[in-house]
NULO-687268 format. One record per residue: x, y, z of N, C-alpha, C in turn; residue number from 1. Coordinates in nm, 3 decimals. Layout:
residues N
(rec (X,Y,Z),(X,Y,Z),(X,Y,Z),NUM)
...
end
This chain:
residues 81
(rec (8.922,10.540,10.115),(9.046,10.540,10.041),(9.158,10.598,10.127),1)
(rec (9.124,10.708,10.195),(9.247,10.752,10.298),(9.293,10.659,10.395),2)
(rec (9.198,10.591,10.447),(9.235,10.499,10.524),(9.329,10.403,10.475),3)
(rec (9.301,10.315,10.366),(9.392,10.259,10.341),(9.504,10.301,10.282),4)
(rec (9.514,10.459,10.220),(9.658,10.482,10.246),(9.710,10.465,10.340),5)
(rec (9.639,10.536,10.464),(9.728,10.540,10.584),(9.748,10.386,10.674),6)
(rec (9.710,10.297,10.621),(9.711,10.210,10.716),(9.777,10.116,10.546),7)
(rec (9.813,10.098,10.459),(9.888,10.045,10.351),(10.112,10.088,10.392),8)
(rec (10.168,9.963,10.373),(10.311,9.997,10.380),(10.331,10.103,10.269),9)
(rec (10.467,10.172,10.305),(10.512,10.234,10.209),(10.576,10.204,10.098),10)
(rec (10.606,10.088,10.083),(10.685,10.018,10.007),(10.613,9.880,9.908),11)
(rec (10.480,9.910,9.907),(10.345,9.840,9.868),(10.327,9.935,9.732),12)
(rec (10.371,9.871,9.603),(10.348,9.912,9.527),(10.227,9.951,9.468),13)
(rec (10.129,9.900,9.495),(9.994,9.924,9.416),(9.925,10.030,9.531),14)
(rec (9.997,10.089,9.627),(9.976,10.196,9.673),(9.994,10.350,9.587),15)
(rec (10.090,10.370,9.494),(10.116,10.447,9.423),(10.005,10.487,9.336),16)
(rec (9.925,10.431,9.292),(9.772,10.491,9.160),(9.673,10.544,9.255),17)
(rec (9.683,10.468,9.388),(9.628,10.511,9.480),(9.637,10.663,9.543),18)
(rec (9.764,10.719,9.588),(9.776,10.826,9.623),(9.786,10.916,9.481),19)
(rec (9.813,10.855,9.352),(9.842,10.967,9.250),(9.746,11.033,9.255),20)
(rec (9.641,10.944,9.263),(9.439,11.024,9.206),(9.358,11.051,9.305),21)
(rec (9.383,11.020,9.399),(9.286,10.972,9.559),(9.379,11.067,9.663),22)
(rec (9.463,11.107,9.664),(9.514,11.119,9.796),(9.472,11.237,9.885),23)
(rec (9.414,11.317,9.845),(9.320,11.486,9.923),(9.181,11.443,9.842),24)
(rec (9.070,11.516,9.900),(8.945,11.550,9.850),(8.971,11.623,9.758),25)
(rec (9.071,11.755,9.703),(9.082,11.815,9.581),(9.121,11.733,9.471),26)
(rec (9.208,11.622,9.503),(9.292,11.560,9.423),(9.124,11.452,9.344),27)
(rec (9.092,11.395,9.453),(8.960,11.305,9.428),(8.871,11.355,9.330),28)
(rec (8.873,11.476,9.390),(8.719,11.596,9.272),(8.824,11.609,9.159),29)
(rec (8.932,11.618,9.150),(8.972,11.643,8.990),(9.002,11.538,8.881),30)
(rec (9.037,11.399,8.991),(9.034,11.310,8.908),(8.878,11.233,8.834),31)
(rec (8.805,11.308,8.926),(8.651,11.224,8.868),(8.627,11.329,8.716),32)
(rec (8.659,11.447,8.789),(8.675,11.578,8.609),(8.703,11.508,8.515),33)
(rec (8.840,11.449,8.553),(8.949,11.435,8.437),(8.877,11.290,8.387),34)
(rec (8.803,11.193,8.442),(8.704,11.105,8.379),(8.573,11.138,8.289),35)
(rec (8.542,11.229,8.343),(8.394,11.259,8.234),(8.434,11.335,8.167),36)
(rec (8.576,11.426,8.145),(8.578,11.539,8.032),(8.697,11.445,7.941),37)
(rec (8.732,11.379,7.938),(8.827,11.325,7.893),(8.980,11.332,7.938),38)
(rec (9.026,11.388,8.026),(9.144,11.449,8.063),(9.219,11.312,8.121),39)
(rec (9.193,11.212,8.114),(9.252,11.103,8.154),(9.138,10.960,8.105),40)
(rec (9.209,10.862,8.140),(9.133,10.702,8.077),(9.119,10.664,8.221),41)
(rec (8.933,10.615,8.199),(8.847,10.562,8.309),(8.944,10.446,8.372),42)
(rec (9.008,10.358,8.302),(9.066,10.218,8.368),(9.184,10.257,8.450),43)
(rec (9.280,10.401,8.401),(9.389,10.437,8.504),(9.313,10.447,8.630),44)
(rec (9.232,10.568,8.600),(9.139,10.586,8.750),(9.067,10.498,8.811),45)
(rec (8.995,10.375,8.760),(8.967,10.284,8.853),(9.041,10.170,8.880),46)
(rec (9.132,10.169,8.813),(9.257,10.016,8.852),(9.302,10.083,8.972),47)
(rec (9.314,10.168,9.027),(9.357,10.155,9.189),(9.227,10.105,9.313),48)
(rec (9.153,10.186,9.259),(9.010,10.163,9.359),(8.971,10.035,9.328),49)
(rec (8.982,9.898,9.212),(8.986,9.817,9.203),(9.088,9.708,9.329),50)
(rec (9.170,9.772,9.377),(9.289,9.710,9.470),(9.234,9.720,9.626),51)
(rec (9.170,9.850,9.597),(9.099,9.924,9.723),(8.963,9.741,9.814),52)
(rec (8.841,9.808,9.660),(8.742,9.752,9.675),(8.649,9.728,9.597),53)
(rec (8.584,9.610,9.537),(8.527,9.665,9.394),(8.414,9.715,9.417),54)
(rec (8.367,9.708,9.551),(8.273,9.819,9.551),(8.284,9.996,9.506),55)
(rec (8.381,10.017,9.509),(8.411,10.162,9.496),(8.464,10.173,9.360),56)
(rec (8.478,10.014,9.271),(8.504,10.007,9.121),(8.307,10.092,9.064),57)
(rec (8.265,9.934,9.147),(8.106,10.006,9.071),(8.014,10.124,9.114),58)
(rec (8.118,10.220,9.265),(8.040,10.354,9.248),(8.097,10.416,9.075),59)
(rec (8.247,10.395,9.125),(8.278,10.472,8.982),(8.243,10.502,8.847),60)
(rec (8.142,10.336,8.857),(8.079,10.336,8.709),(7.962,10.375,8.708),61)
(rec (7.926,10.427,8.814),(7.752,10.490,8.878),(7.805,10.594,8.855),62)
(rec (7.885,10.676,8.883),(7.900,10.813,8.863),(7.936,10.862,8.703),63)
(rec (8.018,10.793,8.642),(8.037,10.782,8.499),(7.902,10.774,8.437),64)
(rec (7.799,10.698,8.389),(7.727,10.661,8.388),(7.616,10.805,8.434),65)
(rec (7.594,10.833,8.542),(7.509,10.923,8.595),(7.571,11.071,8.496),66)
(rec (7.697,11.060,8.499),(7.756,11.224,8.441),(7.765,11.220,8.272),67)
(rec (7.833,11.081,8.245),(7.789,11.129,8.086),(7.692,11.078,8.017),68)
(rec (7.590,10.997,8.071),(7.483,11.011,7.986),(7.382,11.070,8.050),69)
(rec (7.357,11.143,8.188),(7.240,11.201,8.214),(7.286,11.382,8.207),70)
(rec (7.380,11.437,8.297),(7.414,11.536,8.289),(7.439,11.629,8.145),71)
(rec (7.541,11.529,8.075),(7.606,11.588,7.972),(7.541,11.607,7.855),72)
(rec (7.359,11.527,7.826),(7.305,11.505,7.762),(7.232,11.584,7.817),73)
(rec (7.188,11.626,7.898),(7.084,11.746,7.978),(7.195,11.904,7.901),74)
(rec (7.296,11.898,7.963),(7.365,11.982,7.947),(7.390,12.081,7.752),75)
(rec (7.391,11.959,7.649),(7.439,11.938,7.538),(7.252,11.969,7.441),76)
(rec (7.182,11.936,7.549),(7.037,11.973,7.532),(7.006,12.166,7.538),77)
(rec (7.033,12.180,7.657),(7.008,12.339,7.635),(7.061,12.434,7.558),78)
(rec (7.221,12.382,7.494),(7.276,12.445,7.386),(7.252,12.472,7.314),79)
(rec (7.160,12.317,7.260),(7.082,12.297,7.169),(6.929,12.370,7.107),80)
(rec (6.914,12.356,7.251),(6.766,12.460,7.201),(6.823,12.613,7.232),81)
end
């Protein structure tokens, strides 16, 4: 994803969703947060990486997928007992 910021014009609009959510490794780790806790909608965050590659559409849905139904259900389990 950095790469193709840096190698995308500046004046390339569908560059913008790109750097909003993607643009540092901090920025990256908070936008995947803001997907599994609710703090934002899965399709904002992957309609850029969709422009990217759709390979990196269907990590996104591997990681979704891996965090709220294996983690959060592990997680929502020990509360429980």
């Amino acid at each position: 994803v950095t790469s193709f910021i840096h190698d995308a014009l500046s004046s390339n609009a569908s560059i913008e969703g790109v750097r909003m959510y993607y643009s540092s490794f901090p920025m990256a780790s908070f936008s995947l947060f803001m997907a599994i806790t609710g703090g934002d909608d899965w399709w904002n965050l992957v309609r850029p990486l969709l422009e990217i590659s759709e390979v990196y559409a269907v990590l996104f849905v591997l990681y979704i997928s891996l965090m709220v139904l294996g983690v959060m259900n592990i997680i929502t389990g020990i509360f429980v007992e």
